[in-house]
C-alpha positions in Angstrom: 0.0 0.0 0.0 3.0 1.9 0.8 4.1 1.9 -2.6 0.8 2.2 -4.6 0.9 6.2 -2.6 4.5 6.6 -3.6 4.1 5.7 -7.0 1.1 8.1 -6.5 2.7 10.9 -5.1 5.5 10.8 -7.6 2.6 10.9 -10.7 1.1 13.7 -9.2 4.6 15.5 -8.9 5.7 14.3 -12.6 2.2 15.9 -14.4 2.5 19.1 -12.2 6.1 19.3 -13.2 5.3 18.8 -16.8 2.8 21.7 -16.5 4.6 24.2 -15.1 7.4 23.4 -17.5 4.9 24.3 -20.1 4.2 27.3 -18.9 7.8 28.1 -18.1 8.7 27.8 -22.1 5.6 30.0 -22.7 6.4 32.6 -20.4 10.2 32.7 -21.9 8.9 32.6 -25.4 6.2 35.3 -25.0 8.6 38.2 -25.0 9.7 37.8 -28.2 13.3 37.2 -27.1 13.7 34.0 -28.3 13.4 31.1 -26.1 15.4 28.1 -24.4 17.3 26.2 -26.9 16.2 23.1 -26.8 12.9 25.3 -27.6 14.2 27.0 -30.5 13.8 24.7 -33.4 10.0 24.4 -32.7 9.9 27.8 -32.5 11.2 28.9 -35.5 9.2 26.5 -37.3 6.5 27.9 -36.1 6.8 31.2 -38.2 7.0 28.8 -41.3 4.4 26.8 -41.4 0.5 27.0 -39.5 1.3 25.0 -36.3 1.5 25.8 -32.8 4.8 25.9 -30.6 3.4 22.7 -28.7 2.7 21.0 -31.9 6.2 21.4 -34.0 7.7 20.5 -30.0 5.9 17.2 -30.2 7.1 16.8 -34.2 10.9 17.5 -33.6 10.9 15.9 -30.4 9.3 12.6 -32.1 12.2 12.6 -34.2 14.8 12.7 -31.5 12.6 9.2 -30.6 13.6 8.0 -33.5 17.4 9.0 -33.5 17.2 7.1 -30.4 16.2 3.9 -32.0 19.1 4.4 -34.8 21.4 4.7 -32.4 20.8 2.1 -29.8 19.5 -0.5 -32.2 18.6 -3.7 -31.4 19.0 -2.7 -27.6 16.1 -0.2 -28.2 13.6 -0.5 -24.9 10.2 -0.8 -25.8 9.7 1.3 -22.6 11.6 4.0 -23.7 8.3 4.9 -25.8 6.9 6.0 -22.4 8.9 9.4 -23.8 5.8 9.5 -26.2 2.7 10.2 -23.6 5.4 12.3 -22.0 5.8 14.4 -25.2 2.4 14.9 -26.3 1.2 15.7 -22.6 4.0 18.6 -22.6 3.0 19.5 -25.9 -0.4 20.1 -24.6 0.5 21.6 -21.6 3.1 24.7 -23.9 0.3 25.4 -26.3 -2.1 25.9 -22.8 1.0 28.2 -21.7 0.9 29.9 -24.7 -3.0 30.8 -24.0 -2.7 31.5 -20.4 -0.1 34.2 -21.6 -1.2 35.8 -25.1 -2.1 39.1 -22.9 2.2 39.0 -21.6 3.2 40.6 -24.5 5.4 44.4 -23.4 6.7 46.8 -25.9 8.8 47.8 -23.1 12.2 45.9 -23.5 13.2 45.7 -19.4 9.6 44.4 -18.9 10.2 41.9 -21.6 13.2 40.9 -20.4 11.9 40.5 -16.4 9.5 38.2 -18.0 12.3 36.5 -20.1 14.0 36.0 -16.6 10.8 34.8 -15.1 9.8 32.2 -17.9 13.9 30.3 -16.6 13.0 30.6 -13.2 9.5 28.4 -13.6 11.0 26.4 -16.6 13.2 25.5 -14.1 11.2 25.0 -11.0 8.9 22.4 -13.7 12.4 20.9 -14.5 13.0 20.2 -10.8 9.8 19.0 -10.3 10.1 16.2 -12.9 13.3 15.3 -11.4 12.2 14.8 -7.9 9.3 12.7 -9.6 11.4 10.3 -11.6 8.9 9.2 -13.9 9.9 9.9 -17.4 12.2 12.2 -19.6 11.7 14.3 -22.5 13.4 12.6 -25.6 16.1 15.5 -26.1 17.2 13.9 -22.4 16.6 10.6 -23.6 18.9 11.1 -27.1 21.6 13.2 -24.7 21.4 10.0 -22.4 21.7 7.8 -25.2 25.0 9.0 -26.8 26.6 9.6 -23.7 25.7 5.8 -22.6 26.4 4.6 -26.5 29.7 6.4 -27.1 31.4 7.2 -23.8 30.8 10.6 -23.4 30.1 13.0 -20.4 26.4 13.6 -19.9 27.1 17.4 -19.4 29.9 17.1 -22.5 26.8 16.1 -24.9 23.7 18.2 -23.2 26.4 21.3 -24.0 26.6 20.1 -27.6 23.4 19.0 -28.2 21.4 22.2 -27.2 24.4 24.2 -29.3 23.4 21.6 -32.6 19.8 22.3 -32.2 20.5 26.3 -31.8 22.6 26.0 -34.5 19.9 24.3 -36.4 17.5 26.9 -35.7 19.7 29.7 -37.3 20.4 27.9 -40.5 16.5 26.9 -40.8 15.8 31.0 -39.9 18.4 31.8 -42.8 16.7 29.4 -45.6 13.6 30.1 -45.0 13.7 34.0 -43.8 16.8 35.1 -44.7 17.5 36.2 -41.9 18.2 35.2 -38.0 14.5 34.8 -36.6 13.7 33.7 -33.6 17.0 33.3 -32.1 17.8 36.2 -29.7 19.9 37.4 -26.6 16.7 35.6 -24.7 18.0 32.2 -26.3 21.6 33.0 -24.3 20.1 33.8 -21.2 17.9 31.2 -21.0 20.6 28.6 -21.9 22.9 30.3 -18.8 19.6 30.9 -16.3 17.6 27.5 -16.4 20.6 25.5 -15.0 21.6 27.7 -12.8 18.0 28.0 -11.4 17.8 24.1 -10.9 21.1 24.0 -8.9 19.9 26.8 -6.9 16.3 24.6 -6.5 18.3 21.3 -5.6 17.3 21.8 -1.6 14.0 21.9 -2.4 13.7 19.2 -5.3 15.4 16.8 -3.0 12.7 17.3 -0.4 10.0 16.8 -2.6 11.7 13.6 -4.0 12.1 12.2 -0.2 8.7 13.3 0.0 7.3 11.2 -3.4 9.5 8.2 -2.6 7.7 7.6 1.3 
């Protein structure tokens, strides 16, 4: 019985986290700033073609699935699909965000970037929250997890690399199809620098709620 509440506890933990993650990449996206970079893909595509933020998340995300599978083979974990329910559920939970914050739009820059600042600090505090839960993992996590396990390679060595690919990827997509850098702003840097630095700055508080979840 014990464990039927933890495994509870940690579920309610894990969809809270994933909501307030949502609305963390909404708030940082809203100022027009740019946005985290493992955000900034999806968001590019976004002024491309008619789908939401939450919907071209889920698509690139899907494919970083599938990467996953290419890499690891024929030791591919069917359970590694629970990254799917995980994805759409966040993807839901951003284009909500996106909703809930369509009147957060300043003309005044020092507004937009408090709310830039703000949009890290509960990005963050969602990211904490899905730690302490231990449930599932996004499938840029899941690919960054992969490669370092596959080819030998620091976790932090690859999460630096990948997030600089997939900013990287934004630009050139911005350039051929816009001709210019959209999307991809000063916001996109202090995200990158802010959300891990609010998550260490979180870890009393996340390990709580994990000893919490786990008894």
């Amino acid at each position: 019985m014990q464990f039927d509440r933890s495994i509870a506890k940690r579920f309610v933990c894990f969809l809270i986290g994933l909501s307030v993650a949502g609305l963390g990449v909404a708030l940082s996206t809203r100022p027009g700033l740019g946005t985290s970079p493992i955000t900034s893909l999806p968001y590019v595509t976004t002024f491309a073609f008619p789908w939401t933020l939450g919907m071209a998340t889920v698509a690139v995300n899907i494919f970083f699935i599938f990467l996953q599978m290419i890499i690891l083979k024929t030791y591919f974990q069917w359970k590694l699909f629970w990254q799917l329910p995980t994805l759409l559920l966040f993807g839901g939970f951003i284009d909500g965000g996106m909703f809930l914050t369509s009147f957060f739009i300043s003309e005044n820059y020092l507004l937009r970037v408090g709310e830039e600042i703000i949009g890290c600090v509960v990005l963050a505090s969602g990211i904490g929250l899905l730690l302490a839960a231990d449930i599932s993992f996004m499938p840029g996590d899941g690919l960054i997890k992969t490669v370092s396990q596959v080819y030998k390679v620091p976790f932090g060595t690859v999460k630096v690399c990948f997030d600089s690919s997939i900013v990287i990827s934004a630009i050139v997509f911005s350039l051929i199809f816009f001709r210019n850098i959209t999307g991809v702003r000063e916001g996109t840097l202090l995200a990158a620098v802010l959300v891990g630095w609010f998550i260490r700055l979180q870890q009393p508080w996340i390990q709580k709620i994990k000893s919490y979840c786990n008894n």
